[in-house]
C-alpha positions as CSV (number, residue, x, y, z in Angstrom):
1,X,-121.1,-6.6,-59.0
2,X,-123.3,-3.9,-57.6
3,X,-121.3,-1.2,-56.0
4,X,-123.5,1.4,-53.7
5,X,-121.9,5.0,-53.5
6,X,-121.7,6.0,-50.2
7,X,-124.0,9.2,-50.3
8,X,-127.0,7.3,-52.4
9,X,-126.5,5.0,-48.7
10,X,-126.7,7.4,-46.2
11,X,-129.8,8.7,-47.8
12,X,-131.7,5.6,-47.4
13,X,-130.1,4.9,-44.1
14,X,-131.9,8.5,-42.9
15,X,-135.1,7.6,-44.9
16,X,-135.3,4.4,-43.6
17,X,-134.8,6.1,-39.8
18,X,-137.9,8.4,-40.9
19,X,-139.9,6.1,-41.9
20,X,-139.7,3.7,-38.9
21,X,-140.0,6.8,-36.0
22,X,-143.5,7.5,-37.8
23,X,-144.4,3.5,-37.8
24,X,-143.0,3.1,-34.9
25,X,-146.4,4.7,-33.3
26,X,-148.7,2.2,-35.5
27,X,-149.6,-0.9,-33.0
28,X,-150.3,-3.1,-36.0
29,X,-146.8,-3.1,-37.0
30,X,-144.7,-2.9,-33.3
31,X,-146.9,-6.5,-32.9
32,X,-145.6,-7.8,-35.6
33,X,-142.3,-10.0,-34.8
34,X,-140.9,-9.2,-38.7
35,X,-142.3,-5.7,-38.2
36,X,-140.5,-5.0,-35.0
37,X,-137.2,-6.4,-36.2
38,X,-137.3,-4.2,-39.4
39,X,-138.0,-1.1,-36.7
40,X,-135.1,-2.6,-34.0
41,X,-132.7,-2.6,-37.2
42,X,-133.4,0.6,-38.7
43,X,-133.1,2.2,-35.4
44,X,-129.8,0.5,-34.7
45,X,-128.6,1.7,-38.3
46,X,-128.7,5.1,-37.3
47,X,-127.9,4.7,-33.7
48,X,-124.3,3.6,-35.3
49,X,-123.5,5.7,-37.5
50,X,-123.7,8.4,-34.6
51,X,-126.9,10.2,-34.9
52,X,-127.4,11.5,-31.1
53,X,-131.1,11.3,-31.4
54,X,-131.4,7.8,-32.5
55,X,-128.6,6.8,-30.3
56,X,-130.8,8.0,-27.1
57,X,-134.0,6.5,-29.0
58,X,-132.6,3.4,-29.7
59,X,-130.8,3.4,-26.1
60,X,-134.4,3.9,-24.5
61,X,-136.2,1.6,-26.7
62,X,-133.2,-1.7,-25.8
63,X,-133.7,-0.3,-22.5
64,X,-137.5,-1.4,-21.9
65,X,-138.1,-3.7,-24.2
66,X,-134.1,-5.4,-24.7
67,X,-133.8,-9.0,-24.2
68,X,-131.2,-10.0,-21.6
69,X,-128.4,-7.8,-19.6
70,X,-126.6,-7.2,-22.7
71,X,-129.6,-5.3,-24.4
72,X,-129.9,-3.5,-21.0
73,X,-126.3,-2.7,-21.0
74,X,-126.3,-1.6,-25.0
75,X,-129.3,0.3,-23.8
76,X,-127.7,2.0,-21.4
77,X,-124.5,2.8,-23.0
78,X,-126.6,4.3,-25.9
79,X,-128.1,6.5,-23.5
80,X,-125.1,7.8,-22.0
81,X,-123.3,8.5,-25.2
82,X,-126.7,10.4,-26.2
83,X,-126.6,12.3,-22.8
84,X,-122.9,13.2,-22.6
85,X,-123.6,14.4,-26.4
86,X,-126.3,17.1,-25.3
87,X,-129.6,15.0,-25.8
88,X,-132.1,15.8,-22.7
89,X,-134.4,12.7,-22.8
90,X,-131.2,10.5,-22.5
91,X,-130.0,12.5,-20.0
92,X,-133.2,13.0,-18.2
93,X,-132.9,8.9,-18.5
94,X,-129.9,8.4,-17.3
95,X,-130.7,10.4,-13.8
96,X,-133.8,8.3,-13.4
97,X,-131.9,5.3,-13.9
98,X,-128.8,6.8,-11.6
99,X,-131.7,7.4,-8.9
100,X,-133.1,4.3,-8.9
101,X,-129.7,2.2,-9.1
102,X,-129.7,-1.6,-10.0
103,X,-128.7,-5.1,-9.9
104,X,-125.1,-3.8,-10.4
105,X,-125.0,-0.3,-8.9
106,X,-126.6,1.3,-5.6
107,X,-128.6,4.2,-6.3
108,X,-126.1,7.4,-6.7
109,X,-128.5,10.7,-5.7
110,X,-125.0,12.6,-6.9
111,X,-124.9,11.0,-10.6
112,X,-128.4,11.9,-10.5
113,X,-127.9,15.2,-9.9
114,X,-125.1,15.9,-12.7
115,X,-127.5,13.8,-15.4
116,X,-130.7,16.1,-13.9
117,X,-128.7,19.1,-14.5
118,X,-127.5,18.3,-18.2
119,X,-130.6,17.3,-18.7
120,X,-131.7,20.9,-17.6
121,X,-129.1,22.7,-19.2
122,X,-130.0,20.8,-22.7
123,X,-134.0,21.8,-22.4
124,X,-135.9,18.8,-20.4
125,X,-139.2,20.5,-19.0
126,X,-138.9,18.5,-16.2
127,X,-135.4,18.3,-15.0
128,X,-135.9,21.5,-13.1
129,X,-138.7,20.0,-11.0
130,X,-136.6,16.3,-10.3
131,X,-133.9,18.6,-9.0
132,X,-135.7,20.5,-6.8
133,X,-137.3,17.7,-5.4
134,X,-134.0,15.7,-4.8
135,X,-132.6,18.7,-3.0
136,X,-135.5,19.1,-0.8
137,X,-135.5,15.0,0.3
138,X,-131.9,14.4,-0.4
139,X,-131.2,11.2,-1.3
140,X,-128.1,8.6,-1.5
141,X,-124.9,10.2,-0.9
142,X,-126.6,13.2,-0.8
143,X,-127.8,15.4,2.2
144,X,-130.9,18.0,1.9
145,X,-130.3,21.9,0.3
146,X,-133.2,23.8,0.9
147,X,-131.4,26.7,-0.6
148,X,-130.4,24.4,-4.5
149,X,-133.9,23.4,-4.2
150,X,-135.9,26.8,-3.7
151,X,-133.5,28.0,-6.6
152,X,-134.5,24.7,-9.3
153,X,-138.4,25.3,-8.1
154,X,-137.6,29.2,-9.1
155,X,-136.4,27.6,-12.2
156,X,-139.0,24.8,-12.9
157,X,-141.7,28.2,-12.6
């Protein structure tokens, strides 16, 4: 019986993440059905045991390349657990997605907005310009603010 202590674990669980964010970039590999599966697991590893980067990574990734609505809906629920815990790509990706709406929801300029504005608050170099763009045109559920859109181009710089 081969008993694993937890810490000895984690440690290859994080150097297994490590590993596969700096392959992840190597074509070769990503075309590779075994390769890719290796990457999708290691990504989803860490995605579970909480790690907010991996979780809005991993979210992305199932996303855009997910097989099926229930990769799309992992993908997304990844991405809003990443973006209500502070990460600004997810939350950056979770406006674009609330913008554009889908099969199952009509576009939502509003949830946008509050996703645009995390996304902001957290750091995303471009979140300032998306809001002051959506202000200027308005959008669903949403009337123009010339005002809320001078002050996020003041912002953006």
């Amino acid at each position: 019986m081969h008993i694993v202590r937890p810490g000895l674990w984690l440690f290859r669980v994080r150097i297994s993440y490590w590993l596969a964010r700096r392959l992840f970039h190597r074509p070769w590999l990503v075309r590779q059905p075994w390769g890719w599966r290796w990457l999708e697991r290691q990504f989803s590893r860490m995605a579970t045991l909480g790690n907010v980067d991996a979780m809005g990574f991993y979210g992305h990734i199932l996303l855009l390349r997910g097989t099926g609505l229930a990769a799309r809906d992992e993908g997304l629920r990844l991405l809003r657990l990443a973006a209500e815990r502070g990460n600004a790509k997810a939350a950056y990706q979770m406006g674009a997605i609330s913008l554009a709406g889908s099969l199952r929801s009509a576009p939502d300029a509003v949830a946008a907005l509050h996703w645009w504005e995390a996304a902001l608050a957290a750091g995303h170099p471009v979140a300032a310009f998306k809001l002051a763009q959506l202000y200027r045109q308005g959008g669903p559920g949403l009337a123009p603010d010339l005002a809320k859109a001078a002050h996020y181009a003041a912002v953006q710089g």
